[in-house]
N, C-alpha and C positions, 0 to 999 in steps of 0.2 A: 828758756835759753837766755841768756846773757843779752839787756839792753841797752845801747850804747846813748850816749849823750848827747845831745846836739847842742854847738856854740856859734852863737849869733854876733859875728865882730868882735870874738874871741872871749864871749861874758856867756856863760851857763845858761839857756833858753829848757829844754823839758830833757827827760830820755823817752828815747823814741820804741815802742811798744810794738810787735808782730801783730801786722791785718790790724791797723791802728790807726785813723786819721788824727791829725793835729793842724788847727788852724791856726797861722799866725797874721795877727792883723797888724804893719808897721806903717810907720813912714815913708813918704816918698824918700830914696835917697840911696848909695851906696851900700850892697850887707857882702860878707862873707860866713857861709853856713859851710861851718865846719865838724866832723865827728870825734870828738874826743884828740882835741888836739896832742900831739906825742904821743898816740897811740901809733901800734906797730900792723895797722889794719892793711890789707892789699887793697888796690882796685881805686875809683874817684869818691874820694873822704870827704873833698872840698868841695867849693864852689861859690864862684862870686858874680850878685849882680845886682846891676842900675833897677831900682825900683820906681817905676812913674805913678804919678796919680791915676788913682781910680780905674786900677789895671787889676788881675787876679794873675798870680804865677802858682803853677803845681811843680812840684817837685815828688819823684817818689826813690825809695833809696831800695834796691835791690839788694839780696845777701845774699850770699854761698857761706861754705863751713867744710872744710877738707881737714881730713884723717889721715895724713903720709903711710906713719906705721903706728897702729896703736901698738903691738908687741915690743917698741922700744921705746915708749912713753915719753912721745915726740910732743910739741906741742900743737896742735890742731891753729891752721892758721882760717884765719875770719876775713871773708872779701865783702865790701861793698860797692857801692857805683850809686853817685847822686847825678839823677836822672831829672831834667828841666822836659816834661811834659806836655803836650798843646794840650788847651781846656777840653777840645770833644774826646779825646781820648781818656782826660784823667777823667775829668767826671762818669765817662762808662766803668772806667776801675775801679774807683770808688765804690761808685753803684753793685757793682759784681762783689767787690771783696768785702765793704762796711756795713752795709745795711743790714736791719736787723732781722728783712725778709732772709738774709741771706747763711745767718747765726743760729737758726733756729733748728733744733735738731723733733724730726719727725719720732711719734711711737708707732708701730706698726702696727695693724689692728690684731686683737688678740690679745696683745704683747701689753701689760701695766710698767708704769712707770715706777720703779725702783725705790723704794721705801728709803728713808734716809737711815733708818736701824740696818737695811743690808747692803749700805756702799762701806766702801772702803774706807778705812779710820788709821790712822797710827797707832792710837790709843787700845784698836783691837789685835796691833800685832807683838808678836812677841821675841825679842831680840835674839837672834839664832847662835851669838856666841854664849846664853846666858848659861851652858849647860854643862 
């Protein structure tokens, strides 16, 4: 899916990645964290604030993705919401959604894990108009 950009006082800081942390370390001082400025996003894009010394702020950016009509090949509109977080909350989200306990996919006994000759390849498929 499509990831959007994030601008710190209005200068290009990263794009921002699905179930992804990013730590920014700044200065004490004024910021405005904004998404893709001119972009036609719904919902809180922005967001400004007083940063003090030797304080932590979380922020986490929520998404939606709506479909009107795909039969009249509308275009699917993208909502955000930048969300100012208290630490014991973000830190359990984090912990729930980033870690790599949490990334980890199980094989189920019995069950071998998938040879890399039998996943999926482009290279093994074959163009379906080619005929």
């Amino acid at each position: 899916m499509y990831s959007p950009d994030l601008y710190l006082n209005d200068e290009y800081k990263l794009t921002i990645k699905n179930g992804k942390k990013a730590r920014l370390v700044l200065a004490p001082g004024n910021y405005k964290f904004e998404l893709e400025p001119g972009s036609n996003y719904e919902g809180l894009t922005k967001t400004s604030m007083a940063l003090a010394p030797e304080e932590t702020y979380y922020i986490r950016l929520d998404t939606t993705l709506k479909i009107n009509s795909s039969s009249n090949f509308e275009p699917y509109r993208r909502s955000f919401n930048m969300i100012n977080v208290e630490e014991a909350l973000a830190i359990k989200q984090i912990a729930e959604c980033c870690s790599d306990e949490n990334r980890k996919t199980e094989v189920k006994a019995g069950e071998k894990e998938k040879n890399k000759d039998e996943q999926f390849s482009v290279d093994k498929t074959q163009n379906p108009f080619s005929h």
